[in-house]
N, C-alpha and C positions, 0 to 999 in steps of 0.2 A: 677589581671586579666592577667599581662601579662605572669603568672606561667599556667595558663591554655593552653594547648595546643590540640587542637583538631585533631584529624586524618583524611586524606582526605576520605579514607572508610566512615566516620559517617558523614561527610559535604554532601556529595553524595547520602547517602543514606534519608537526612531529607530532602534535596530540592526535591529528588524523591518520596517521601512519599507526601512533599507538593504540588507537580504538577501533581497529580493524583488526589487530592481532590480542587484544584486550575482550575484544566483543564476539569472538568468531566463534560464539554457541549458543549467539542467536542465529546462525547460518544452519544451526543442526534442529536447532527447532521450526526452522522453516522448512525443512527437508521433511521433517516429520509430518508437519502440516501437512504440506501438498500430496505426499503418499498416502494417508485418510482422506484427504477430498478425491483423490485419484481412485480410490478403491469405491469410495461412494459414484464416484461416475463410471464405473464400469456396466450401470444398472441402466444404464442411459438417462438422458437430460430429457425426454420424452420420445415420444410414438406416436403415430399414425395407423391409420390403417381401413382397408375397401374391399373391394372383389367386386363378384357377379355370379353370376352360375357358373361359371367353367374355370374364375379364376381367382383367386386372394393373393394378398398380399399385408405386409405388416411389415415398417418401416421405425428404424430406430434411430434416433437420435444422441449421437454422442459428441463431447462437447470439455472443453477446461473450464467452462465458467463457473464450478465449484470451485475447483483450483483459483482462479483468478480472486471470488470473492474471499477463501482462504488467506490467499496471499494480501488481500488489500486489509485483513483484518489482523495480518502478523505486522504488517507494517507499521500499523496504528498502536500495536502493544508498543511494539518494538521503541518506538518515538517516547512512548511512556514512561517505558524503563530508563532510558538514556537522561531523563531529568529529573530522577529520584537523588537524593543525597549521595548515597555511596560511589553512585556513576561522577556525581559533579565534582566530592571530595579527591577523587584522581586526577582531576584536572589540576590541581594545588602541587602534585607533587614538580610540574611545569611551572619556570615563568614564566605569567599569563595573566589574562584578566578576564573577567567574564565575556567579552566580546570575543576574545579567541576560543573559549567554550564554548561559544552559539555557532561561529562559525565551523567552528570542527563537528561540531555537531551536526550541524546545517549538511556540510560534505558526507558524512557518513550518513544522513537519513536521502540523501540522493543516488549514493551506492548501494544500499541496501534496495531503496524502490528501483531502480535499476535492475539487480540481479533477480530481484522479484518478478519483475516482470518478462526477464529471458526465460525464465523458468518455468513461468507461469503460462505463456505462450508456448512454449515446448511440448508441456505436459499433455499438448491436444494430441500431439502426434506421437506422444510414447502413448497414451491411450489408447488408439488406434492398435499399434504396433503389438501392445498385450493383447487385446480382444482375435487375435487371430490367433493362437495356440488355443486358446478358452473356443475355440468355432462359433463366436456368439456374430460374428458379420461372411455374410455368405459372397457378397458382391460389394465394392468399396465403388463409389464415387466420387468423382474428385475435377477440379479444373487445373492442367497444366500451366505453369506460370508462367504468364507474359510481360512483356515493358508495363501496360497498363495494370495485372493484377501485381507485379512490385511495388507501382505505386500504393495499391490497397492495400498492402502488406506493410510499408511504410507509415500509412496511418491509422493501420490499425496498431503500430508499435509506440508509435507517438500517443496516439489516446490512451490506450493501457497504460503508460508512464505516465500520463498526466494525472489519470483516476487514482494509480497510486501512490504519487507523489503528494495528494490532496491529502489521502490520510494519514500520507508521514509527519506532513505537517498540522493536521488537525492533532493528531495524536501527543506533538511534541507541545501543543497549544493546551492543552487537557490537562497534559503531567506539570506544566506550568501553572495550571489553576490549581493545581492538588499541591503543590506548592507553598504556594499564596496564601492559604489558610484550609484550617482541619475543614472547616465546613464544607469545601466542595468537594472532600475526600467519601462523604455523605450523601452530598446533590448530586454530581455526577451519574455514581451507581443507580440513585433511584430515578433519575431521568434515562437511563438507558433502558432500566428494568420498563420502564412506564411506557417507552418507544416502542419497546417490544411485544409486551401485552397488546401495546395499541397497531400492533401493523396492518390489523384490516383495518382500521380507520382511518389510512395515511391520508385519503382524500379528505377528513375533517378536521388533519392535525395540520394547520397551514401552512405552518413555518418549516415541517420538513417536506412536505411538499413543495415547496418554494425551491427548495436548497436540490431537490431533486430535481426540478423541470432545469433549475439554471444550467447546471451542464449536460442534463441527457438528451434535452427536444432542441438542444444548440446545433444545428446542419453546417453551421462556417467550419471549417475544419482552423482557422487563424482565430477568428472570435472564439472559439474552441479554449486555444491554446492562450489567449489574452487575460479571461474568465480563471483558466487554470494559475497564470501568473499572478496576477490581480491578487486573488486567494490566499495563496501561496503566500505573497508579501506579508498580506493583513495577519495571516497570522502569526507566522514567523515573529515579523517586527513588532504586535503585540506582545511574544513571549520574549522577546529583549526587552522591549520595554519594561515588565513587569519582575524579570529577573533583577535587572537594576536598581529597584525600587527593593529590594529584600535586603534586609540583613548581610553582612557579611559572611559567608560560608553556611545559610541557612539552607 
């Protein structure tokens, strides 16, 4: 046995294999998600509406961006779960070491944001597709797609992965500080609770202000994506770092 030597590519790649047929109900809880945010957008995402004397009209707005933010919020559990005890103590029953854990993990929080957001993108147009038995849209408009609107299609598929890849990895950066010690098991909850209370006052709470202008009023579609990377690393390789720094099997 000890002539056997295994490569960290193939260790990586079986705990990835096993945590996708190990994990596949958080796929059912995603499914559940988006058909409650899907039902809640059948009410429409807003309206409009004019006339004149001889004429009215009332203009509805429908939309996945419940679904989207749904999904960016199953993500960020999702990330959470994956670095709780129970989830990491399966990684034991592999040779392996903690760096093939973060990396298998790493791959499974890019598939899951992945599948999230084909889905999530979708949902606009099964929306649609239900609201015409229900008779709630009388006239559909729409732009037939071109070389240039493929392009938009394109990055609008790239930006949605990137927004939720952000919170795959905040999420897996979170479950690492809960981690780390009971006390942020404590902070956490009450700084989300406080965030929440305080969402009309985003403008005087600076620091998530901040964090919000740095990717939404970003126009470079590459700066975009650098921002997104950037992120992405710092946290990730924060939550290696700090795994390493634990206990063994803690």
């Amino acid at each position: 046995m000890s002539l056997n030597k295994v490569a960290l590519e193939q260790v990586v790649r079986n705990q990835f294999i096993h945590k996708i047929s190990a994990y596949s109900g958080v796929f059912i809880s995603l499914i559940i998600l988006q058909l409650i945010a899907m039902m809640f957008s059948l009410n429409g995402v807003g309206m409009s509406s004019g006339g004149s004397d001889f004429i009215s009209y009332n203009l509805h707005y429908y939309s996945g961006n419940l679904v989207f933010v749904f999904t960016m919020l199953w993500v960020f559990i999702v990330s959470i779960i994956i670095t709780s005890k129970a989830y990491r103590d399966e990684d034991f029953s592999f040779v392996s070491n903690r760096l093939s854990s973060d990396l298998s993990n790493f791959l499974f929080i890019i598939l899951v944001s992945a599948i999230g957001t084909a889905t999530a993108l979708l949902s606009g147009y099964l929306i649609k597709i239900i609201l015409i038995p229900l008779q709630k849209i009388d006239m559909f408009y729409y732009s037939p797609i071109s070389m240039n609107m493929a392009s938009y299609v394109f990055v609008g598929i790239l930006t949605a992965f990137c927004y939720i890849f952000v919170c795959g990895a905040a999420g897996y950066f979170v479950g690492t500080l809960l981690r780390l010690s009971s006390l942020f098991k404590i902070l956490v909850p009450v700084v989300f609770v406080a965030y929440t209370f305080l969402g009309g006052m985003i403008s005087e709470v600076s620091g998530l202000a901040t964090v919000v202008e740095f990717f939404y009023f970003e126009s470079s579609l590459l700066t975009f994506v650098l921002k997104t990377a950037l992120t992405v690393a710092i946290l990730l390789g924060s939550s290696v770092l700090i795994f390493n720094r634990m206990e063994v099997r803690q």
